[in-house]
Biopython code that builds the backbone (N, CA, C, O; Angstrom):
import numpy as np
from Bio.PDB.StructureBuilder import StructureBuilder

atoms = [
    (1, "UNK", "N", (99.618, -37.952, -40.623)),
    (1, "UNK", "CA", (99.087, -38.895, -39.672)),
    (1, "UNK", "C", (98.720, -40.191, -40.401)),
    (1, "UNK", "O", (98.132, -40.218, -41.482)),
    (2, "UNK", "N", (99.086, -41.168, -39.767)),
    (2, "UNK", "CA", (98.748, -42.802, -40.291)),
    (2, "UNK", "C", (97.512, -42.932, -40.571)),
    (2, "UNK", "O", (96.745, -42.430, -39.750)),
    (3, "UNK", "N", (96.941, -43.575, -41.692)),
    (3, "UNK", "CA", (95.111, -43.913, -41.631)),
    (3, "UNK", "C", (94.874, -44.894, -41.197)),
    (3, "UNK", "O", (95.528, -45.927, -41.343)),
    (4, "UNK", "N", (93.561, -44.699, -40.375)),
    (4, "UNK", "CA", (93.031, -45.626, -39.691)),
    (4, "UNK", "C", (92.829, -46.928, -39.756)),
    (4, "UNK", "O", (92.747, -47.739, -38.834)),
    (5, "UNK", "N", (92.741, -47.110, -41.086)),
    (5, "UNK", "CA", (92.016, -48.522, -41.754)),
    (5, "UNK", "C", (93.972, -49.200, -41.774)),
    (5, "UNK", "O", (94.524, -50.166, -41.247)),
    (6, "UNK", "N", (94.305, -48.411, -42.398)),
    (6, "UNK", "CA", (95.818, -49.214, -42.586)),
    (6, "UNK", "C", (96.470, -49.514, -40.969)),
    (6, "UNK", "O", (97.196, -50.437, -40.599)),
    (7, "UNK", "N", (96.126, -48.810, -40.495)),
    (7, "UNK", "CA", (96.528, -49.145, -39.076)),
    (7, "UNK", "C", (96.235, -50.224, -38.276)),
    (7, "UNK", "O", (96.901, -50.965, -37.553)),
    (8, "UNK", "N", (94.735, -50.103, -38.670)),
    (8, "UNK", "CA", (94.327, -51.602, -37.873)),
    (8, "UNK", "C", (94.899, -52.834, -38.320)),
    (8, "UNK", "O", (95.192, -53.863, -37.711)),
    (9, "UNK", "N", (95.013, -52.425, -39.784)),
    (9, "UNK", "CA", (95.007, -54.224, -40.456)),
    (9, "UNK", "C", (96.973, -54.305, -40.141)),
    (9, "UNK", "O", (97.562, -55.385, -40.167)),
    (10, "UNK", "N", (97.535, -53.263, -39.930)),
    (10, "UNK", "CA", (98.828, -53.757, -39.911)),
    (10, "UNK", "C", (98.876, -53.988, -37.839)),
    (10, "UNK", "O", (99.734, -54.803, -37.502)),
    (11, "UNK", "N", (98.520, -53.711, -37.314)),
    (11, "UNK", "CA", (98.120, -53.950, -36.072)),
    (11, "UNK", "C", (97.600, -55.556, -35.916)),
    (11, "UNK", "O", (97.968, -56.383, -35.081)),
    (12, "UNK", "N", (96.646, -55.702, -36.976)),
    (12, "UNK", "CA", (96.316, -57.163, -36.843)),
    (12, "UNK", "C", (97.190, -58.146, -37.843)),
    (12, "UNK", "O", (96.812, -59.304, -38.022)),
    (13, "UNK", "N", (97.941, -57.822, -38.251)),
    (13, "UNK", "CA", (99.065, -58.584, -39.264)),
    (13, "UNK", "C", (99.927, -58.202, -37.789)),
    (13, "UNK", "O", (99.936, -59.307, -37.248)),
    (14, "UNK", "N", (100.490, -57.470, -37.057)),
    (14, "UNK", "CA", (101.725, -57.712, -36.159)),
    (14, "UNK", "C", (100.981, -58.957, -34.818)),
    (14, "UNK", "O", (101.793, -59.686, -34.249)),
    (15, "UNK", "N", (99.858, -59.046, -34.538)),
    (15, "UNK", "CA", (99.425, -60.037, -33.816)),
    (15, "UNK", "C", (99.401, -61.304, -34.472)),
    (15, "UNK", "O", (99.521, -62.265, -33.712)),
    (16, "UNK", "N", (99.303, -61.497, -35.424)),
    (16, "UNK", "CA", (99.016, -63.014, -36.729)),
    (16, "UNK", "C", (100.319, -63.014, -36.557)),
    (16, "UNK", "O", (100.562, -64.190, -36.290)),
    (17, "UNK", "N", (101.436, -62.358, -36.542)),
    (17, "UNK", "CA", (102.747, -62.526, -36.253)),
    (17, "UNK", "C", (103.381, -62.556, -37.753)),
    (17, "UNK", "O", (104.364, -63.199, -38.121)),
    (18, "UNK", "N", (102.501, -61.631, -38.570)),
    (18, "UNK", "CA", (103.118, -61.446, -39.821)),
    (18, "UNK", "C", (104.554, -60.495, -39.762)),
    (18, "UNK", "O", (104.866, -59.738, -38.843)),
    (19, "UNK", "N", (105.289, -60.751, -40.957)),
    (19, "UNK", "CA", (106.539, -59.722, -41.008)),
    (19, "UNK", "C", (106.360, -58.246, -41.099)),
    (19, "UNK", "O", (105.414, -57.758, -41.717)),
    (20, "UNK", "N", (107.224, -57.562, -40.515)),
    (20, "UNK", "CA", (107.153, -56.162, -40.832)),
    (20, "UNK", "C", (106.993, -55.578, -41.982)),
    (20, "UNK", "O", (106.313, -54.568, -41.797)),
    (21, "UNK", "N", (107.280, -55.703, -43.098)),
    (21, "UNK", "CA", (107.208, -55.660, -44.655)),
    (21, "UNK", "C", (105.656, -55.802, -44.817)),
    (21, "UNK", "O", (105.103, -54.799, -45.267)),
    (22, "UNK", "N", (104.873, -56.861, -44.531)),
    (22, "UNK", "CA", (103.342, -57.043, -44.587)),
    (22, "UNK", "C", (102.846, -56.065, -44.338)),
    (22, "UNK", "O", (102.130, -55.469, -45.143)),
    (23, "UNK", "N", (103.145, -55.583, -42.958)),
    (23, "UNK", "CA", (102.819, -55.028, -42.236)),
    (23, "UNK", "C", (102.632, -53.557, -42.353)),
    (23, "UNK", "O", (101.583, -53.011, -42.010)),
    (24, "UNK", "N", (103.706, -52.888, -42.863)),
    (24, "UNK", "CA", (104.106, -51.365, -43.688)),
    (24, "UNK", "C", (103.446, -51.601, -45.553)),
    (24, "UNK", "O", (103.456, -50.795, -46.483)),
    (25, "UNK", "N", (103.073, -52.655, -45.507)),
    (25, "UNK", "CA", (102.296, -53.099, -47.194)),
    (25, "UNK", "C", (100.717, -52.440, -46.972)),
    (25, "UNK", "O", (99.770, -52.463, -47.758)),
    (26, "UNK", "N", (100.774, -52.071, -46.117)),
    (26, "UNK", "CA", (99.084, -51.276, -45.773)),
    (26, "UNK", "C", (99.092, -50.316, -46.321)),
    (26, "UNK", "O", (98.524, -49.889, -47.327)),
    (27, "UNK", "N", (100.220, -49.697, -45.173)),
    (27, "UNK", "CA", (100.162, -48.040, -45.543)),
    (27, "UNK", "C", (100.752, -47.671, -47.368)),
    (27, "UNK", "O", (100.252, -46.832, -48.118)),
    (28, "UNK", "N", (101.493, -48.259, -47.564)),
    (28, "UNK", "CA", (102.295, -48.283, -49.170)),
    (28, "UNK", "C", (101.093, -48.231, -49.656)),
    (28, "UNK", "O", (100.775, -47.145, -50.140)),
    (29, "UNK", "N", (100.171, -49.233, -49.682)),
    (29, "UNK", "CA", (98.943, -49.464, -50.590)),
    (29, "UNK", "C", (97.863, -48.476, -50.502)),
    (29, "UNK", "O", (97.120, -48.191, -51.441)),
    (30, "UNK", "N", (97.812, -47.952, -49.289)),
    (30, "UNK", "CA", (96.974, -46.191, -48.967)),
    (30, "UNK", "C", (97.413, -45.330, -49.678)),
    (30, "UNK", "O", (96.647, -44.558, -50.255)),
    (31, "UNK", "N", (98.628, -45.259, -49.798)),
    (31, "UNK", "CA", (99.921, -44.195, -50.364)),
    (31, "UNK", "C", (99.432, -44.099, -51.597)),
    (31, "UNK", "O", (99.103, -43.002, -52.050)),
    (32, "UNK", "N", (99.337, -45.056, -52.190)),
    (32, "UNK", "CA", (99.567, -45.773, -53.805)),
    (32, "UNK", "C", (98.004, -45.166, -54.507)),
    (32, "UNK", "O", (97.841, -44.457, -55.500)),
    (33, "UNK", "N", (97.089, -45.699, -53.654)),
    (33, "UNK", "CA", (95.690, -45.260, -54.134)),
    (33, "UNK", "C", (95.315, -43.768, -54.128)),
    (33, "UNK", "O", (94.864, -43.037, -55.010)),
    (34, "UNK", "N", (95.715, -43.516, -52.596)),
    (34, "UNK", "CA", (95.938, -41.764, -52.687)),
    (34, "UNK", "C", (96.385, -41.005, -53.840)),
    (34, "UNK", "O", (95.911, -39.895, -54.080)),
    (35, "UNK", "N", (97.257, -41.538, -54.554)),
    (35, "UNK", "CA", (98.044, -40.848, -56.130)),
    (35, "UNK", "C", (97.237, -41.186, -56.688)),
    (35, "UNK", "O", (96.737, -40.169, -57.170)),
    (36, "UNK", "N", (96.488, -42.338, -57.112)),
    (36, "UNK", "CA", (95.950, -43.158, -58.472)),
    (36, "UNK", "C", (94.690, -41.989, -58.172)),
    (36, "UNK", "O", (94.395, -41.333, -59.171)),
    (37, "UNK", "N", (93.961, -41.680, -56.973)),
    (37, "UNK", "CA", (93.223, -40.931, -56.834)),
    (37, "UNK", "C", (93.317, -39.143, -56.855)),
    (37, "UNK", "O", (92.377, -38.349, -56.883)),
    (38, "UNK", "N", (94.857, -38.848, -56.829)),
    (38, "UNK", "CA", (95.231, -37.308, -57.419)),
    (38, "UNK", "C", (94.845, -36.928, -56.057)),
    (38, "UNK", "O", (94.070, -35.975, -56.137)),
    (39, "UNK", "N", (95.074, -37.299, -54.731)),
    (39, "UNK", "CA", (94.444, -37.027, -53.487)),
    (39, "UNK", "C", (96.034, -36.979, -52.465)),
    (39, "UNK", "O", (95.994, -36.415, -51.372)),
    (40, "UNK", "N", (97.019, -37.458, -52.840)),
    (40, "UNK", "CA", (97.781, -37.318, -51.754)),
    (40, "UNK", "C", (99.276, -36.927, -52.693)),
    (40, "UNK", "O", (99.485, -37.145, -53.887)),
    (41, "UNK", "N", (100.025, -36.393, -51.847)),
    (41, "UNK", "CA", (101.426, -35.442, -51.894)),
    (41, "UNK", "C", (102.043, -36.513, -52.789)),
    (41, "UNK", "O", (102.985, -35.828, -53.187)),
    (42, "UNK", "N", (102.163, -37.360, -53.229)),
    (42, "UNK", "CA", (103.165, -38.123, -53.996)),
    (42, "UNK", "C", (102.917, -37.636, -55.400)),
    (42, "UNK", "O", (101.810, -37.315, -55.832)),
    (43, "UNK", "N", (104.198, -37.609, -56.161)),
    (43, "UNK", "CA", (104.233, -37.411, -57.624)),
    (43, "UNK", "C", (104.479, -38.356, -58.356)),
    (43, "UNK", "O", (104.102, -38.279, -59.526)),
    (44, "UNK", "N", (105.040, -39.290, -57.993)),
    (44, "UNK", "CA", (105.366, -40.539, -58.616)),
    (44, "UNK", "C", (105.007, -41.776, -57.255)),
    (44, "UNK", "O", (104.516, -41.594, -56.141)),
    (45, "UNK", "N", (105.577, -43.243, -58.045)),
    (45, "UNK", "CA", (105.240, -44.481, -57.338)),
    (45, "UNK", "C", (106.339, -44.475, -56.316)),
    (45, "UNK", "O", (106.251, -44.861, -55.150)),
    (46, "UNK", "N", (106.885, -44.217, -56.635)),
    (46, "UNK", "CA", (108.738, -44.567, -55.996)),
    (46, "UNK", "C", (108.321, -43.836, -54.432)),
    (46, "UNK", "O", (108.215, -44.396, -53.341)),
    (47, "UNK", "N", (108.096, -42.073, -54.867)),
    (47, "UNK", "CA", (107.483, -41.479, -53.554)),
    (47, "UNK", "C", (106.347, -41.705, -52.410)),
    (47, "UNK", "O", (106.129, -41.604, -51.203)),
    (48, "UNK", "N", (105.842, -42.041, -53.519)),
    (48, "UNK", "CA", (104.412, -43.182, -52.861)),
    (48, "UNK", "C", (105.038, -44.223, -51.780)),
    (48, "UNK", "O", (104.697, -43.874, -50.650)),
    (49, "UNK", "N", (105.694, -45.170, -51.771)),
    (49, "UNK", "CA", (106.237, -45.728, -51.635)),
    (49, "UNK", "C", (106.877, -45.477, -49.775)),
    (49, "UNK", "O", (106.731, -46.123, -48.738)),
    (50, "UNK", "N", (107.596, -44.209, -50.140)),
    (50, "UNK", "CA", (108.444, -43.580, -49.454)),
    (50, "UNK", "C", (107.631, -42.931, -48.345)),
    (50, "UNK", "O", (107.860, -43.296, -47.192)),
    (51, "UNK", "N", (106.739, -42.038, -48.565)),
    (51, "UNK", "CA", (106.014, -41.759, -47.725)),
    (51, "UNK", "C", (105.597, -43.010, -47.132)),
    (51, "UNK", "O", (106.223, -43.280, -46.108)),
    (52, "UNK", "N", (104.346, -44.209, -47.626)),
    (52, "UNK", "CA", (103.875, -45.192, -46.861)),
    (52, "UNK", "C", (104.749, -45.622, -45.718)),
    (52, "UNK", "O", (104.470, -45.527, -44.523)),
    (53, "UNK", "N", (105.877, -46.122, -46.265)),
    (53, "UNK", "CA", (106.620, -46.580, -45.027)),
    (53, "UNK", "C", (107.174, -45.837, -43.987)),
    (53, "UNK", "O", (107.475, -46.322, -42.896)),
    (54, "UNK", "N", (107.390, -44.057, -44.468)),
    (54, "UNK", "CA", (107.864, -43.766, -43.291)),
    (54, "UNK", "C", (106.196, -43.215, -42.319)),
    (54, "UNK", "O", (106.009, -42.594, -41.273)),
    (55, "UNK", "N", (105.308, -43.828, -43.319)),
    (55, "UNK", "CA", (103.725, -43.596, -42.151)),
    (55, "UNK", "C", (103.638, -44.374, -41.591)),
    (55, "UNK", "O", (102.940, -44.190, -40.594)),
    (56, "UNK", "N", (104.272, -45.860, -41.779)),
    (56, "UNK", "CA", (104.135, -47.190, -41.266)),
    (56, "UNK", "C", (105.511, -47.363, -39.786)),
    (56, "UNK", "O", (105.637, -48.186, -38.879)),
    (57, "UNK", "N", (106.144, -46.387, -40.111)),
    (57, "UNK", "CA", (107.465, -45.946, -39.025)),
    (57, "UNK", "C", (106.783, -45.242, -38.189)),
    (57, "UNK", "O", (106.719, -45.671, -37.037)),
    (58, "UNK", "N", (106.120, -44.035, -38.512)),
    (58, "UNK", "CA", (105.437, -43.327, -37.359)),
    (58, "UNK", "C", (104.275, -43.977, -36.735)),
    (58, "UNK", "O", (103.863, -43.466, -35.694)),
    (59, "UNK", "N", (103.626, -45.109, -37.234)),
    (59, "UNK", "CA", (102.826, -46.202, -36.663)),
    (59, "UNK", "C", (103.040, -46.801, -35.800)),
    (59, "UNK", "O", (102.199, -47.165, -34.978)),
    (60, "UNK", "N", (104.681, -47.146, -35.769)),
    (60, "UNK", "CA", (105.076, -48.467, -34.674)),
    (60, "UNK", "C", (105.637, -49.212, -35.320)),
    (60, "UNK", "O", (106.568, -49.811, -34.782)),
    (61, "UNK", "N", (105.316, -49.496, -36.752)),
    (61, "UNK", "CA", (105.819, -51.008, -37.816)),
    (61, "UNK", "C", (107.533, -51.174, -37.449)),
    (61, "UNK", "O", (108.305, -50.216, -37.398)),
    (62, "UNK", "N", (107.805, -52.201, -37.281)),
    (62, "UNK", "CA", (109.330, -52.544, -37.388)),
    (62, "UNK", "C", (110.199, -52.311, -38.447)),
    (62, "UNK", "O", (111.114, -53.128, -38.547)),
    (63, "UNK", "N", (110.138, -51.027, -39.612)),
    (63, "UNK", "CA", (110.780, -51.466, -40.614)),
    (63, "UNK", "C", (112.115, -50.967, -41.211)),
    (63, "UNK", "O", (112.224, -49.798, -41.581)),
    (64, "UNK", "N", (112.691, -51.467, -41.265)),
    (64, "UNK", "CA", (114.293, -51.146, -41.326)),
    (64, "UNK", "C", (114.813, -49.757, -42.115)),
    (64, "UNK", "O", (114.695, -49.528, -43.318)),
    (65, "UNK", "N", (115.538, -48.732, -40.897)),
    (65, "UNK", "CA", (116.303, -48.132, -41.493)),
    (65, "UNK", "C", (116.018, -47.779, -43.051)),
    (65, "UNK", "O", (115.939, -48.648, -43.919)),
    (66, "UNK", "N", (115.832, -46.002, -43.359)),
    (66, "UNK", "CA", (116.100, -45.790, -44.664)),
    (66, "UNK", "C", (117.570, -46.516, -45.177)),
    (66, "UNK", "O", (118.226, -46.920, -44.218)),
    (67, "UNK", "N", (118.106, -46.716, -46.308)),
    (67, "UNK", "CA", (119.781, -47.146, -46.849)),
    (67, "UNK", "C", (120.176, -45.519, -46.348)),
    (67, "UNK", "O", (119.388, -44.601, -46.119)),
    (68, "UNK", "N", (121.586, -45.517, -46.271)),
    (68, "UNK", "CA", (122.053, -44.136, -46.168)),
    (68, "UNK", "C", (122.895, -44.171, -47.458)),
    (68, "UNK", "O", (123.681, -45.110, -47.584)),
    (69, "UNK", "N", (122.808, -43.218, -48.452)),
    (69, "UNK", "CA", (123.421, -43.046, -49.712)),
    (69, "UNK", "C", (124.970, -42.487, -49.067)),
    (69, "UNK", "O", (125.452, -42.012, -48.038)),
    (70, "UNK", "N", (125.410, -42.975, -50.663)),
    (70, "UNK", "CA", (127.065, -42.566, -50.594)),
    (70, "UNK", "C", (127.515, -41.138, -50.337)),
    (70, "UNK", "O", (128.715, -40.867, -50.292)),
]
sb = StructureBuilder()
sb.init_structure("model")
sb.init_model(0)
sb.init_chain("A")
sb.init_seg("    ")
for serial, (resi, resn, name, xyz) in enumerate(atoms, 1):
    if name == "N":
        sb.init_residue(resn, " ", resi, " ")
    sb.init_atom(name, np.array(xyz, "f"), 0.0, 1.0, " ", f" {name:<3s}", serial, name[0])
structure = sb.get_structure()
């Protein structure tokens, strides 16, 4: 489930009419601290990463398509 705090502020970055990228930069940065703190499922940054945005997808955020590998 998305956190609250990242939610709002990317909620209030999509009204300021900031970009989607800003916007999913919430949850990444929840993601990110969650590890630095030994508190959330990521093992590395890269995953960190990966999760945030697809929390920032289940949010609403506009953000493009995973790439689809070869």
């Amino acid at each position: 489930m998305p956190d609250r705090t990242a939610k709002k502020q990317a909620e209030a970055d999509r009204k300021a009419g900031k970009s989607p990228s800003t916007q999913a930069g919430h949850f990444v940065e929840a993601e990110i601290e969650a590890k630095r703190k030994h508190k959330g499922p990521a093992k590395s940054n890269k995953q960190a990463v990966a999760i945030g945005l697809s929390k920032a997808r289940k949010a609403g955020v506009k953000v493009p398509a995973k790439p689809k590998s070869h």
